[in-house]
C-alpha positions as CSV (number, residue, x, y, z in Angstrom):
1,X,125.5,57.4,37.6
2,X,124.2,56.0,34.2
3,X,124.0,52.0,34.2
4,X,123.4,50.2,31.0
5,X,123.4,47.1,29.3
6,X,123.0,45.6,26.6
7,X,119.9,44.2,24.8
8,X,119.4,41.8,22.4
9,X,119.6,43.5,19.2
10,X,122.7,45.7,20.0
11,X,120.5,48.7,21.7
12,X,121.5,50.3,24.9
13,X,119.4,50.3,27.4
14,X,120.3,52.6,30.8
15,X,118.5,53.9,33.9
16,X,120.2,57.1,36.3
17,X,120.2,55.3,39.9
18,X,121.9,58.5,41.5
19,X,124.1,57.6,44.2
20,X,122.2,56.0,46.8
21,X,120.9,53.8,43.9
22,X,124.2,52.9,43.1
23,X,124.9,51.8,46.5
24,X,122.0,49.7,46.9
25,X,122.3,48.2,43.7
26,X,126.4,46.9,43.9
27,X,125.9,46.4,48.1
28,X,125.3,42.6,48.9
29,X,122.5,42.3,51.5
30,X,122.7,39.7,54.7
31,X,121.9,36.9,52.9
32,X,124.1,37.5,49.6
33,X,127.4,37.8,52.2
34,X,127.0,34.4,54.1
35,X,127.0,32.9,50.7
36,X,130.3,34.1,50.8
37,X,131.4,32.8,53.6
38,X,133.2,29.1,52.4
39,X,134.6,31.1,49.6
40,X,138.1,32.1,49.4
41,X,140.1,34.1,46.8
42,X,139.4,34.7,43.2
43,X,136.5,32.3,43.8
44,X,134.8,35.1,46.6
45,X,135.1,38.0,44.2
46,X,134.1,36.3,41.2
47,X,130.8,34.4,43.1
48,X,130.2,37.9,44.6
49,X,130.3,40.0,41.1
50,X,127.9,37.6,40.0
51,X,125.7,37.6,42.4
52,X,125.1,41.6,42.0
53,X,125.0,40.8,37.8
């Protein structure tokens, strides 16, 4: 799997993660779920998405 971004002059910029990397990457570690824990709803996702962003 390709993910890119965007840089500050309109270029692309991508890395292949494979997988596993994918995984790792999107997967929220001990610490990033107990911030999640007083969180409800909409609020949960959102804080969560930006957390891995």
């Amino acid at each position: 799997m390709l993910i890119t971004g965007a840089c500050g002059r309109g270029c692309r910029v991508g890395r292949d993660l494979g997988l596993d990397g994918v995984v790792d990457h999107f997967t929220l570690s001990g610490d990033e779920a107990g911030w999640l824990q007083n969180k409800t709803g909409a609020t949960r996702l959102g804080f969560a998405v930006q957390l891995k962003f």
